[in-house]
N, C-alpha and C positions, 0 to 999 in steps of 0.2 A: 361927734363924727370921728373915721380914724382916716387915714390918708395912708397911700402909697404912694410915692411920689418916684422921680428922676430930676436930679441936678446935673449941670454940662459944672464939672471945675475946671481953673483957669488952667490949667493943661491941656484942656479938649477932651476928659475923662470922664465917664459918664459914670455917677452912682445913684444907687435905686437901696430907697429908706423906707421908712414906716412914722407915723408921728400922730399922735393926737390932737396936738395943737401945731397947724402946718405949718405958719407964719413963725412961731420961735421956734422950732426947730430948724427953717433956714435961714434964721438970724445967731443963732448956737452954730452952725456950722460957720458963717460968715463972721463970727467972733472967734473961731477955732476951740470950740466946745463940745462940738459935735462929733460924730464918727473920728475916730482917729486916722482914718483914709483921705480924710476930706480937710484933714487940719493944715496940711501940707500944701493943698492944693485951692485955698482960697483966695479970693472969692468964688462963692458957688452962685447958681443963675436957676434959677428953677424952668424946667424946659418941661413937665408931665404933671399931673395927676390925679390920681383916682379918688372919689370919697366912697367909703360905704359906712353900715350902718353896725358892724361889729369887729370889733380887735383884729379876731380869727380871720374871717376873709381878708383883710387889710394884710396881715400876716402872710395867707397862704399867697396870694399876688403876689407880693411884695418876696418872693420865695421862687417864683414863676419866671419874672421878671430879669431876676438876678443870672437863671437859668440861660439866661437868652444871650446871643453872641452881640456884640455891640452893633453890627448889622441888622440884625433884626430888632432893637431895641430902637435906632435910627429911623426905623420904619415905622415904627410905633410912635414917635414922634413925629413923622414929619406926614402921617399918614391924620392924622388932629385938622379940623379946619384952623382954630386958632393954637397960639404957642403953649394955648396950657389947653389941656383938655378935661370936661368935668361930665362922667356923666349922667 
């Protein structure tokens, strides 16, 4: 599986990843391993995300996403029945 995900960092900032294995990727980032944007700002919390079934869509999402002003990316969250949404 690939994942697009969104983490809340301890700032209140929101970033949006890609990862094939979702769980150490946000243990890489909560180590300060991960994104260099996020190194700074840990711990991260995982608050979104998405599985599909090939890299490329994972990618293009995850490109979509980044797109989006953190008001609508909020909504995307908060628009999820639970904290993490799979679908």
């Amino acid at each position: 599986m690939h994942y697009t995900y969104i983490v809340e960092c301890s700032d209140g900032t929101l970033y949006t990843g890609y990862a094939a294995d979702l769980e150490k990727r946000i243990n890489a980032h909560n180590e300060k391993r991960g994104a260099k944007y996020t190194r700074g700002r840990a711990p991260v919390t995982l608050k979104y995300y998405e599985e599909f079934e090939n890299k490329a869509d994972a990618l293009k999402r995850e490109a979509q996403i980044k797109k989006m002003r953190k008001e609508k990316k909020l909504k995307l969250l908060n628009n999820t029945k639970n904290e993490l949404y799979m679908p």
